[in-house]
C-alpha positions in Angstrom: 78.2 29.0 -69.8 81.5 28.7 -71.8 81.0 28.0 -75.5 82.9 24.8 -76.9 82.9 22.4 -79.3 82.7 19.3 -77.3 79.7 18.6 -74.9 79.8 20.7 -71.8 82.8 19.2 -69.1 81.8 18.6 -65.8 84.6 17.8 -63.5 83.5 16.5 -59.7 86.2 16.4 -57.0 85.7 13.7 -54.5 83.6 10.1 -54.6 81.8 11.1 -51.4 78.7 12.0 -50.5 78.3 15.0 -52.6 81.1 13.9 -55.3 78.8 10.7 -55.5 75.4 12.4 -55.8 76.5 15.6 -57.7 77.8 12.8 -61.0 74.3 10.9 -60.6 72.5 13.8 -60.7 74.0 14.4 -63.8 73.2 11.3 -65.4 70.5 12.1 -67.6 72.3 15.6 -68.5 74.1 16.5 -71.9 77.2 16.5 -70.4 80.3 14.7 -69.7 81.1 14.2 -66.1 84.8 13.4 -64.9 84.8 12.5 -61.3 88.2 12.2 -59.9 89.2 11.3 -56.3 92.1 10.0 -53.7 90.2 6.9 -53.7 88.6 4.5 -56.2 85.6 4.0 -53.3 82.8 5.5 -52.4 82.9 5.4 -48.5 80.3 5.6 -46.1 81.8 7.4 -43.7 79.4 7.0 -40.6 79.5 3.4 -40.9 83.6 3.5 -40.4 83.4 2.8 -36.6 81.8 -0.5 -37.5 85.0 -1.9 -39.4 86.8 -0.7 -36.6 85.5 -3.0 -34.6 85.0 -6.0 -36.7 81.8 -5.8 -37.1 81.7 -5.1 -41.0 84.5 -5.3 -43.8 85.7 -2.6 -45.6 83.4 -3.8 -48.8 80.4 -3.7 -46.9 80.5 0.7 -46.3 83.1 1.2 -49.4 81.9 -0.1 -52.8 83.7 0.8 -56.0 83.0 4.2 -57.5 83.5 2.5 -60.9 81.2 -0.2 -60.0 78.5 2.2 -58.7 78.6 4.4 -61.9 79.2 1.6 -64.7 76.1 2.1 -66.1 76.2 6.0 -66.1 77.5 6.0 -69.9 78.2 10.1 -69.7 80.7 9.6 -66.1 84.3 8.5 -66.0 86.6 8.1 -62.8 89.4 9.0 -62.5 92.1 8.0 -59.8 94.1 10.8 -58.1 94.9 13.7 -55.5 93.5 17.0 -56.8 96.4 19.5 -56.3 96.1 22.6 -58.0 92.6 24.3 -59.4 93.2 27.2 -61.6 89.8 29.1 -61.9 91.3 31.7 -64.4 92.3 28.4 -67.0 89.5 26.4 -66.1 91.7 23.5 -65.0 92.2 21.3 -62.3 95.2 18.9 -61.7 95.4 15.9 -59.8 98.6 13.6 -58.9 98.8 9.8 -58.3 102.2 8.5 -57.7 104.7 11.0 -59.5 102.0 10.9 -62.6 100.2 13.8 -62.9 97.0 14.4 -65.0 95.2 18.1 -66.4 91.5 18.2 -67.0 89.5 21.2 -68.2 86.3 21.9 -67.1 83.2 24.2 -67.7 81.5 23.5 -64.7 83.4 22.3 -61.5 81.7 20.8 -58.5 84.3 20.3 -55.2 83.0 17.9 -52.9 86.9 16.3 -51.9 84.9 16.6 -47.6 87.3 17.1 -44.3 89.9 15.5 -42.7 90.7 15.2 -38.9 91.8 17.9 -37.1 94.1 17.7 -33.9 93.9 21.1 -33.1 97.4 22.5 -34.0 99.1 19.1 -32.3 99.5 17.0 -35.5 102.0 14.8 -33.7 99.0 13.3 -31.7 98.2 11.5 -35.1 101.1 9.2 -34.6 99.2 7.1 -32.1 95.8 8.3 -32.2 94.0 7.6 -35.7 91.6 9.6 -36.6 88.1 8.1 -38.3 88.2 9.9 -41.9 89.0 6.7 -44.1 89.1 2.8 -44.6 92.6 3.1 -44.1 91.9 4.7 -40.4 89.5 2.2 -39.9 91.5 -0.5 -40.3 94.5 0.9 -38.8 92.3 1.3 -35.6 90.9 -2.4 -35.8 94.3 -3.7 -35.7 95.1 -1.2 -32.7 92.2 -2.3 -30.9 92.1 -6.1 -31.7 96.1 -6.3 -31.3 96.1 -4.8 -27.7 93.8 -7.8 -26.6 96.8 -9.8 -27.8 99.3 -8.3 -26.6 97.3 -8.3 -22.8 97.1 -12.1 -23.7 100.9 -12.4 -24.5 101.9 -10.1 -21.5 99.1 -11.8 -18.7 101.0 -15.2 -19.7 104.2 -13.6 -18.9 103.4 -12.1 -15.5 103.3 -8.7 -16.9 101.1 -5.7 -16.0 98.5 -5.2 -19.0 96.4 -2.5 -17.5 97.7 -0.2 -19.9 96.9 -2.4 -22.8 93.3 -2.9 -21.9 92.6 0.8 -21.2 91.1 2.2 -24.3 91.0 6.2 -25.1 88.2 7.7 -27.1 89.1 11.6 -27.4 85.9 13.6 -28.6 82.1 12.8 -27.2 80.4 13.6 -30.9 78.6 11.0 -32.7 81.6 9.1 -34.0 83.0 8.8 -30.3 79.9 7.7 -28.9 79.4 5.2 -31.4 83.7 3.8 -31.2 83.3 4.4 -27.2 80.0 1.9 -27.1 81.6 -0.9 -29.7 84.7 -1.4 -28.1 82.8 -1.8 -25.0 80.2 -4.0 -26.0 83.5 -5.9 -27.7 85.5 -6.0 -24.5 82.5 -6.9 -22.2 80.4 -9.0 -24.5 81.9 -10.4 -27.7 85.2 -11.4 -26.9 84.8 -12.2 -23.0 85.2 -16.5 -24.4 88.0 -16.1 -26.6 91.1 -15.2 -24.3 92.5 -17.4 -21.3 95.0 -15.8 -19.5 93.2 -11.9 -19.4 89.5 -11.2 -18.7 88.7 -9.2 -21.0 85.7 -7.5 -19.3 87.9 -5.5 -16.7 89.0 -3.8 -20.2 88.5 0.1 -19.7 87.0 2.2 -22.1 87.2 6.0 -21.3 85.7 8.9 -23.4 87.0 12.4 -23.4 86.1 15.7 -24.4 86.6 19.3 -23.1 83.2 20.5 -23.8 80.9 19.9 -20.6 78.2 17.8 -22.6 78.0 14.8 -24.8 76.6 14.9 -28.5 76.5 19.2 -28.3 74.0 19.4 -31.2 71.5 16.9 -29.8 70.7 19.4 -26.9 71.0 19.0 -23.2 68.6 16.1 -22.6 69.6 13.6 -25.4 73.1 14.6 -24.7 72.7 13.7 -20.6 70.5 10.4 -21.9 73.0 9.4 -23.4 75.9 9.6 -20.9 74.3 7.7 -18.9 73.7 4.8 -21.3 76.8 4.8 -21.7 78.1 4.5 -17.8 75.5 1.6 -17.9 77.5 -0.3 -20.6 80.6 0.6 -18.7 82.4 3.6 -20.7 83.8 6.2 -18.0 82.3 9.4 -19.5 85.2 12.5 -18.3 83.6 16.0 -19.3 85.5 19.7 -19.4 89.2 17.2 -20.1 90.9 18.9 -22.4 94.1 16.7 -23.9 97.4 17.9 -23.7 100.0 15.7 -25.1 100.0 12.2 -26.1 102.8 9.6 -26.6 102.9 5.8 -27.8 101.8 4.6 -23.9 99.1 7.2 -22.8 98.5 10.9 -23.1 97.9 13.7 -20.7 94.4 15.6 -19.4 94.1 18.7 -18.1 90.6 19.0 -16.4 88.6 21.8 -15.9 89.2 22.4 -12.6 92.8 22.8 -13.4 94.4 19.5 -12.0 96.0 17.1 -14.6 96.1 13.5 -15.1 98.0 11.0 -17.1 96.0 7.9 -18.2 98.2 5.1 -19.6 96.7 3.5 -22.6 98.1 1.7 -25.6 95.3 2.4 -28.0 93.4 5.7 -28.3 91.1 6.8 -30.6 90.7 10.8 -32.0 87.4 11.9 -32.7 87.6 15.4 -31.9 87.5 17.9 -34.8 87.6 18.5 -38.4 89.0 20.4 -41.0 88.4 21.1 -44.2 90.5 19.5 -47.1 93.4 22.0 -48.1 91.6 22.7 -51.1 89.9 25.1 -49.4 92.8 27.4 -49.1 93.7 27.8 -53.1 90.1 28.5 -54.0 90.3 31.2 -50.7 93.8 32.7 -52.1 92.0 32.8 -55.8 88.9 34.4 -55.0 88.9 36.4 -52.1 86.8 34.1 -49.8 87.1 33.7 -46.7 87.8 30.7 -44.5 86.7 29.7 -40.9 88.6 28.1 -38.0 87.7 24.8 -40.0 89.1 25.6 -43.3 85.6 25.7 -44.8 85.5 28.5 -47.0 82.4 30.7 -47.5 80.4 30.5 -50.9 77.2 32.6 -51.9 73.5 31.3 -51.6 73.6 29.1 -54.5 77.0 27.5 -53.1 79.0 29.1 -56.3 82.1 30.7 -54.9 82.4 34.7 -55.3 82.9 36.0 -59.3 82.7 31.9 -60.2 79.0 31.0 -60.8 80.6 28.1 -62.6 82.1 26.7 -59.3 80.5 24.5 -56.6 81.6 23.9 -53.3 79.6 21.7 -51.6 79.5 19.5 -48.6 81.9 19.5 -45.2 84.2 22.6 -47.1 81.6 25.0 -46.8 81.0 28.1 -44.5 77.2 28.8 -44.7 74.3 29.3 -42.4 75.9 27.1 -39.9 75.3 24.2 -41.9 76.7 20.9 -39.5 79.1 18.8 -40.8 77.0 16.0 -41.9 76.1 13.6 -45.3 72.8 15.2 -45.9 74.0 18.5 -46.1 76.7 17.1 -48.7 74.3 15.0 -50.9 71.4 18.1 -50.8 74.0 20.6 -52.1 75.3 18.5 -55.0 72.1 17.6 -56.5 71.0 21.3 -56.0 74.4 22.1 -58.5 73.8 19.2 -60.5 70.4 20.7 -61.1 71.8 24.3 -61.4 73.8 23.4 -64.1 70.9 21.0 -66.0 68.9 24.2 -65.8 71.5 26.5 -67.2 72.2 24.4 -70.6 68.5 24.3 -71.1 68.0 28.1 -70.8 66.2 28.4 -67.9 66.7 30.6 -64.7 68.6 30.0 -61.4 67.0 27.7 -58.6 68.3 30.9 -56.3 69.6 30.1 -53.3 70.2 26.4 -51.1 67.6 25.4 -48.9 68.6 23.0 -46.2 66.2 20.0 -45.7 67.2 19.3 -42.3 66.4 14.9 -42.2 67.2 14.9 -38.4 70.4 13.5 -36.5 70.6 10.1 -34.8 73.8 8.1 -32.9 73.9 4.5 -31.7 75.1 3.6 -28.2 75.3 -0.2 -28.4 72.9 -2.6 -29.6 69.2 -1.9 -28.9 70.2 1.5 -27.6 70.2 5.2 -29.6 69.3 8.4 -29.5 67.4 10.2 -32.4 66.3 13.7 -33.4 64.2 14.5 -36.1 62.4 18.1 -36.0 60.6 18.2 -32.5 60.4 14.6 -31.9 63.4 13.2 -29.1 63.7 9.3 -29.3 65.8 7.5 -27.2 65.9 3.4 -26.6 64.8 0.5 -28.9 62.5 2.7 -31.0 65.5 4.9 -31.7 68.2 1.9 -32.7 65.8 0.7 -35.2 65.1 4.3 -36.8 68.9 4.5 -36.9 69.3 0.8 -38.1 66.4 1.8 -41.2 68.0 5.1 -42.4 71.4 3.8 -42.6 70.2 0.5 -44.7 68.6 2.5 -47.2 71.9 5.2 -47.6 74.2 2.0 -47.7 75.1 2.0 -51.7 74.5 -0.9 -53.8 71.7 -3.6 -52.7 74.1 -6.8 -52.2 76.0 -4.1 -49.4 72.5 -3.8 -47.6 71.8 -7.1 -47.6 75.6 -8.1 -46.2 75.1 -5.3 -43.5 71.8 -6.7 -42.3 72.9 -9.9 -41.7 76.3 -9.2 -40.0 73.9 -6.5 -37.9 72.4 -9.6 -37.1 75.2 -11.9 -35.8 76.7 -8.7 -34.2 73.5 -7.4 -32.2 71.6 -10.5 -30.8 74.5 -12.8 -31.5 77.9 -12.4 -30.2 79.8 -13.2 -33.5 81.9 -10.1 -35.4 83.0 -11.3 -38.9 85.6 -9.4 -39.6 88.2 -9.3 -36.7 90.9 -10.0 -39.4 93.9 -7.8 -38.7 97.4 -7.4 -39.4 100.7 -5.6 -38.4 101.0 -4.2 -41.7 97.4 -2.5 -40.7 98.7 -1.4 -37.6 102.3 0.2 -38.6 101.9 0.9 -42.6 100.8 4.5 -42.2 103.4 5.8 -39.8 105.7 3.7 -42.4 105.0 5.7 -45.3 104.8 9.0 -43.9 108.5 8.4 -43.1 109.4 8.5 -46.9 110.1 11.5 -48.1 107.5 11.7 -51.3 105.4 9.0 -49.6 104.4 5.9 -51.6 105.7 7.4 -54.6 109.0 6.8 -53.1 108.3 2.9 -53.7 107.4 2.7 -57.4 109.9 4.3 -60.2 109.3 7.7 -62.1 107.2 7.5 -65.3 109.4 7.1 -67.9 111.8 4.8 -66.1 112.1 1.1 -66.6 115.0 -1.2 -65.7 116.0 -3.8 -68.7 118.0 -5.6 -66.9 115.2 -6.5 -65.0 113.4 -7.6 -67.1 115.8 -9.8 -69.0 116.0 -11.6 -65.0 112.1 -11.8 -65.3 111.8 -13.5 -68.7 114.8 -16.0 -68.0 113.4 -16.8 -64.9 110.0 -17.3 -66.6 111.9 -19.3 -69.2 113.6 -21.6 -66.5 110.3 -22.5 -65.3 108.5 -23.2 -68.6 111.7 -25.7 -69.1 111.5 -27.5 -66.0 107.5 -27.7 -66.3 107.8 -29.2 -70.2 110.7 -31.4 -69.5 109.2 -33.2 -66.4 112.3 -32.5 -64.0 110.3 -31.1 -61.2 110.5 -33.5 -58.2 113.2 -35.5 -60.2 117.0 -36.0 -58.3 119.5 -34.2 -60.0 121.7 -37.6 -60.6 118.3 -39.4 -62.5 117.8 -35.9 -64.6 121.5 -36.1 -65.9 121.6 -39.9 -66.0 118.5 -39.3 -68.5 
């Protein structure tokens, strides 16, 4: 371990699942933890599907890192994008609107997770979110909620709204199963009441995916379960269709059997694919390591990258044993550095390599119907929707968040209610918005440094003006009575 004078620096990339776990694993160390991430949440990303479709708020999955580690007196957050790592210097630098901030480290866990990947055809992102953040989520919940409206709008008018009530789910995984059953249950159950001029039960919701199964890594006979749960709740399941392109009205399929098909459809959803944040790449390009189709990079046993023992990669950006892309894989690896680290200050010899404790996988369909797999056992049904309903309470952070999500599980599942359908067009258009400025949103706020006087002389006279008006009772007085007075 590097000698200093200070207490030893531990800087954690990311407030995921790993960035998260890795800094309270630390809590009790002599140390002083830095966490510093894109976002000032810790999100609870398999729960994102559910804001999507109103039935939690963005609070409920995404409490405030600083919140969460208030009373961890040896942790500090930090707001920003980690740019550059230098591993010869020790250094990492992050940037949040044009400001830029330099931290040195002696131990340095990366846990910054994946984003979505489109498979080389980035332009699909333009209509077709992906499900990696709140903003994603909320983007889609005014997508999905907004084309209900504009059926409504356009069924009043005469129009044809077939395309508007056609919804798209590309990917059959876990988080298109779960999107592809909500919107379903929301198009043929919760909102069948609420619109007059459009049923909105005749709503399509189709899944896609070019592999010939759903859920791949729940096996054949979960995978074919659950295809057919979901043709009973009215999702068209389409196997071996590969998408081709995709515009602002639909997108094209090329099926396996060679023959294409465009489906029209206002609103689609990506699920398909992930990729490792770009991080990855400068630790590859420093180090020798190399990195999968993913991105993920490849670290030794203990998950310390190659000549670096003092670096930790943890989580989605790993290549290791075929580790799956999932939140226990995440939160096992950053205690197992956390703990690495605790046992290096005291003296005391290296844990050796990870070992994988593998909790089991589950996925909801719709209400009272899931499918789980933990070791050898293969639920299905009821049984298997309250397993998934238990596991996700307890890994919900902060106990006021569990007790909101139970109850709004609740109204949602044997009512009909969704509390938070609140949407807006700034939801729905913000994104593309920004990416159309050159720097992005720091395009919108002036360069440090730079202030305007002569706006702020306007400010304090027009502050002044209204402290006048206030203290000489002229508000709601004539003009003629004011200057009669």
């Amino acid at each position: 371990m590097t000698a200093t004078n200070d207490r030893h620096k531990v800087v954690v990339i990311g407030s995921g699942f790993g960035g998260l776990f890795g800094t309270k694993a630390l809590r009790r160390a002599d140390v002083d933890v830095t966490m510093v991430a894109r976002t000032t949440h810790h999100l609870f990303q398999p729960l994102l599907y559910q804001v999507a479709t109103g039935i939690l708020s963005a609070g409920d999955i995404a409490p405030p890192t600083r919140e969460v580690l208030a009373s961890q007196k040896n942790a500090r957050v930090l707001l920003g994008e980690v740019t550059r790592i230098d591993l010869a210097n020790r250094t990492v630098v992050s940037e949040m609107l044009g400001r830029e901030t330099e931290l040195a480290y002696d131990s340095l866990i990366v846990a910054a997770g994946a984003g979505q990947s489109y498979f080389g055809n980035d332009h699909f992102s333009e209509f077709a979110p992906g499900m990696k953040s709140i903003d994603d989520a909320l983007e889609l919940r005014g997508r999905i909620f907004g084309a209900f409206e504009l059926a409504e709008i356009g069924a009043t008018r005469g129009d044809n709204v077939d395309h508007l009530l056609t919804f798209v789910v590309v990917g059959a995984g876990p988080t298109g199963v779960e999107m592809a059953g909500q919107i379903a249950e929301l198009a043929h159950r919760t909102l069948k009441k609420d619109f007059r001029a459009i049923n909105t039960r005749t709503a399509r919701v189709i899944l896609l995916d070019a592999a010939p199964q759903v859920l791949p890594p729940f096996g054949a006979k979960l995978g074919e379960r659950t295809k057919r749960e979901l043709e009973k709740i009215g999702v068209e399941v389409r196997l071996g269709a590969m998408v081709t392109d995709l515009d602002e009205r639909g997108l094209e399929v090329r099926h396996k059997d060679g023959r294409t098909e465009r489906i029209e459809a206002l609103t689609k959803i990506w699920a398909a694919g992930v990729q490792a944040n770009p991080l990855t790449r400068t630790l590859s390009e420093q180090t020798g390591a190399p990195l999968d189709r993913a991105g993920r990079i490849a670290v030794n046993p203990d998950l310390t990258l190659p000549g670096h023992p003092e670096v930790f990669v943890v989580g989605d950006m790993i290549s290791l044993d075929n580790l799956p892309g999932v939140a226990q894989v995440a939160i096992q690896g950053a205690k197992h550095a956390a703990k690495e680290i605790q046992r290096r200050l005291d003296g005391k010899p290296g844990q050796g390599p990870f070992h994988y404790f593998d909790k089991g996988s589950m996925a909801i369909i719709s209400r009272f119907r899931a499918v789980a797999m933990v070791g050898r056992l293969r639920l299905t049904g009821v049984v298997a929707w309250l397993m998934w309903l238990g596991v996700h309470l307890v890994y919900i952070t902060g106990f006021k968040n569990r007790v909101s999500a139970l109850l709004k599980w609740a109204i949602s599942f044997f009512g009909r209610g969704r509390s938070a359908r609140t949407m807006t067009l700034q939801q729905i258009f913000a994104r593309n918005a920004l990416a159309r400025l050159e720097r992005g949103a720091t395009d919108l706020v002036s360069r440090p440094g730079e202030y305007d006087e002569a706006r702020r002389a306007e400010l304090e006279a027009q502050a002044a003006e209204e402290a006048r008006l206030t203290d000489q009772g002229a508000r709601g007085v004539p003009v003629e009575q004011r200057s009669a007075g």
